[in-house]
C-alpha angles and dihedrals in degrees: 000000000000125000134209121233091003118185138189097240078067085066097046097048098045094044113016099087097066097033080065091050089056107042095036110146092021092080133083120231083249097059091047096048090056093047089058095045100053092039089060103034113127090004124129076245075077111042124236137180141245121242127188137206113251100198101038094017095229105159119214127197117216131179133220117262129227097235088215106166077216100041100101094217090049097062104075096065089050097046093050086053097043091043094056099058091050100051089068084062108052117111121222096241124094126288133220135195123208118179123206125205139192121224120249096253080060101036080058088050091043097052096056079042100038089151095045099035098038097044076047096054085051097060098038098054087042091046090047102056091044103044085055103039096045087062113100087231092079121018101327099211137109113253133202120221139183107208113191115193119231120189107181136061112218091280094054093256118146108263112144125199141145122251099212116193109201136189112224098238142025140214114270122264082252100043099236105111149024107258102208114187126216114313099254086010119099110161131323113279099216100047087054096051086053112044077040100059086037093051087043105045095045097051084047088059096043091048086057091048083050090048089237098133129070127207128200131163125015089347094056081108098066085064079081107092096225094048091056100064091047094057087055103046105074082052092065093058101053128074111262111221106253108166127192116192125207110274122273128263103248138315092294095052084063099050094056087043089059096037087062088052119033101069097021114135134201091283129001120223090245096058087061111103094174161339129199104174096278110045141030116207119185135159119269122173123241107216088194084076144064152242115339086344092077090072110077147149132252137192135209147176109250100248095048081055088052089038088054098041087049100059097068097057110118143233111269109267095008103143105222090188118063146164131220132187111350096007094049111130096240095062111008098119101059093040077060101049095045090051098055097050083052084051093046087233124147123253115250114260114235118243115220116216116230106246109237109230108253094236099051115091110252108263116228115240087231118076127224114289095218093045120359090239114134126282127227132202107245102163133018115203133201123240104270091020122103121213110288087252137005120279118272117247102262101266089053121104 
C-alpha cells in the first residue's frame, strides 16, 4: 500500500534490523554507522526541543536530526548553507558543466578502493580541464572548478562520475587579462576523454605498483601484476564518456543547479512510491530512453533497496565537494578577487549578521504553521529523554 510522506528512514527501521542479521560481517563500520543515523533522525533516540508561538501560543514538538551527509531529510539545511558562500563567488561570465565518468571494469575496482579511486577520479578530471584549457591551443588561462562526486545512476546502481562547474574563461598565464572562451564553446570533448583515460589510467597503475589497492571476490586476480595490466589494456583503447552540457542561463541557473547536486544522496524521499513490508518501489529515470518514457518505476526487495542505497556511503572524511585551480581553498580568494578586477566587476559586500541579545530566547527560522507568526525555544531535551510535560493544545499559553 501506498504511504504518505515515506521515508527511507521507514525502510531502514522496518527492515534494517534483519537485513543486519543477515548480512553481519559483510558491512563496513561506515555503512553501519549511516544506517543508525538515518533510523533514529528526528527521532526522541536524538533529543529535540520544544518551540512556542509567540503571537497565537501553539506549541510544536521537534525532534534533533542526524546531520548524516547520506541521511535524505538532513541535506537541505547543508546545501542552503554551502550555496550561500558560494554565491558571493560566482563571476558574471558563463558557466559550463562537463561530467566525467569511469567505465564499468574501474567503477568495480573503485568500489572494493572507494578512498584511493574516488580521490583519484577527482584529480584526474581536475587535472584534465586545467591541463587543456591552460594550452594556449585552446583558451591559455588558468581556470578555477567545483567537482562534485556522484556514485550512483538513477537505479542506485554504481556508477561513479564528477560533476565539474566551470567558469568559461580563465586569468592569463601573466595575469594581466580575462580569457573568455567561444560563446556556446567550453573546451573540446574528445581531448578531454583522452588526456582524462590517459591521466587516469596511468595514476590507477601507478596506485597498484605502490600496493595501494586491495582486491577481494571475483577481482582477487588483478592483485597479479600481469593480470593487472591485462585487465586495463583493452581500457586504453576505448572513448571514455566525457560530457559538456550547454552553459548555463545566468548566475542563478548555476546555483539551483548546484543546490539539486551538491548534497544530493543516493535517493532522495520524493522519488519513493511505496513500501508494503517486503519491497520499495520508487521512480528512477532511464537516460537510454526518451521523452516521458525516461521516467519510470522500479521495485525492489527491501534489502536490495537497503543493499543499493548502501554502495554509495562513503569513506569517513572523504570530502565529496572539492575545488581545483582558482577556486582552490589556499588562494581562492585572491584568484577571485583578481578576476573580478579583470572583469570589472564589484567586490561583494559583506553582510553583517544582527547580534541576538543574550537574554532573549533564540528565534526558529520557521515560522509558526497556524499563524506565521515566530517561533521561540521554550524547552531543550536529552537523547533518550521526552519534554518535561506534554504540549499544550494551540490557544494555550
Amino acid at each position: 500500500m501506498p504511504r504518505e510522506g515515506l521515508e527511507v528512514a521507514d525502510i531502514f527501521r522496518d527492515h534494517g534490523a534483519a537485513w543486519r542479521l543477515a548480512n553481519a560481517g559483510h558491512l563496513s563500520l561506515d555503512q553501519l554507522k549511516v544506517m543508525s543515523a538515518i533510523e533514529r533522525c528526528r527521532t526522541a533516540a536524538l533529543g529535540g526541543h520544544v518551540a512556542r508561538c509567540e503571537d497565537c501560543a501553539h506549541i510544536q514538538i521537534a525532534y534533533n536530526s542526524c546531520r548524516n551527509r547520506h541521511c535524505p531529510k538532513c541535506q537541505g539545511a547543508a546545501a542552503k548553507d554551502w550555496l550561500a558562500a558560494r554565491r558571493a563567488e560566482l563571476l558574471p561570465v558563463a558557466y559550463y558543466h562537463v561530467v566525467f565518468t569511469l567505465p564499468a571494469p574501474i567503477a568495480d575496482i573503485a568500489y572494493q578502493n572507494k578512498a584511493v579511486v574516488y580521490d583519484m577520479l577527482f584529480k584526474a578530471a581536475a587535472e584534465t580541464l586545467t591541463t587543456i584549457a591552460a594550452d594556449p591551443k585552446h583558451l591559455g588561462a588558468r581556470i578555477g572548478l567545483t567537482a562534485v562526486l556522484h556514485t550512483w545512476g538513477s537505479a542506485m546502481t554504481h556508477h561513479p562520475h564528477v560533476h565539474c562547474i566551470v567558469p568559461g574563461g580563465g586569468i592569463s598565464t601573466d595575469g594581466t587579462q580575462w580569457i573568455s572562451c567561444r560563446p556556446g564553446f567550453f573546451l573540446p570533448v574528445r581531448v578531454l576523454s583522452r588526456l582524462f583515460r590517459r591521466l587516469f589510467l596511468n595514476k590507477l597503475a601507478a596506485a597498484h605498483r605502490a600496493g595501494h589497492l586491495q582486491f577481494f571476490g571475483a577481482h582477487v586476480e588483478l592483485a597479479n601484476h600481469n593480470e593487472f595490466a591485462a585487465y586495463l589494456a583493452p581500457l586504453r583503447k576505448i572513448d571514455w564518456v566525457v560530457y559538456a552540457k550547454r552553459p548555463f542561463a545566468g548566475p542563478e541557473a548555476v546555483l539551483a543547479y548546484l543546490s539539486r547536486y551538491t548534497h544530493r544522496v543516493a535517493i532522495s524521499n520524493g522519488r519513493l512510491v511505496a513500501f508494503d513490508g517486503r519491497s520499495v518501489t520508487f521512480t528512477w529515470k532511464d537516460y537510454r530512453a526518451k521523452g516521458r518514457t525516461r521516467y519510470k518505476v522500479m521495485t525492489l526487495a527491501a534489502g536490495e533497496f537497503i543493499r543499493r542505497f548502501l554502495l554509495h556511503v562513503l569513506p569517513q572524511g572523504f570530502h565529496r565537494i572539492r575545488h581545483y585551480g582558482l577556486f582552490a581553498n589556499g588562494r581562492r580568494s585572491d584568484n577571485l578577487a583578481q578576476a573580478r578586477q579583470l572583469l570589472d566587476m564589484p567586490a561583494p559586500q559583506d553582510k553583517i549578521e544582527p547580534v541576538p541579545e543574550v537574554d532573549q530566547p533564540p528565534n526558529l527560522a520557521q515560522p509558526c504553521p497556524c499563524c506565521g507568526g515566530p517561533m521561540i525555544v521554550i524547552e531543550t531535551f536529552e537523547p533518550g529523554h521526552a519534554p518535561r510535560a506534554p504540549p499544550a493544545k494551540a490557544g494555550q499559553p
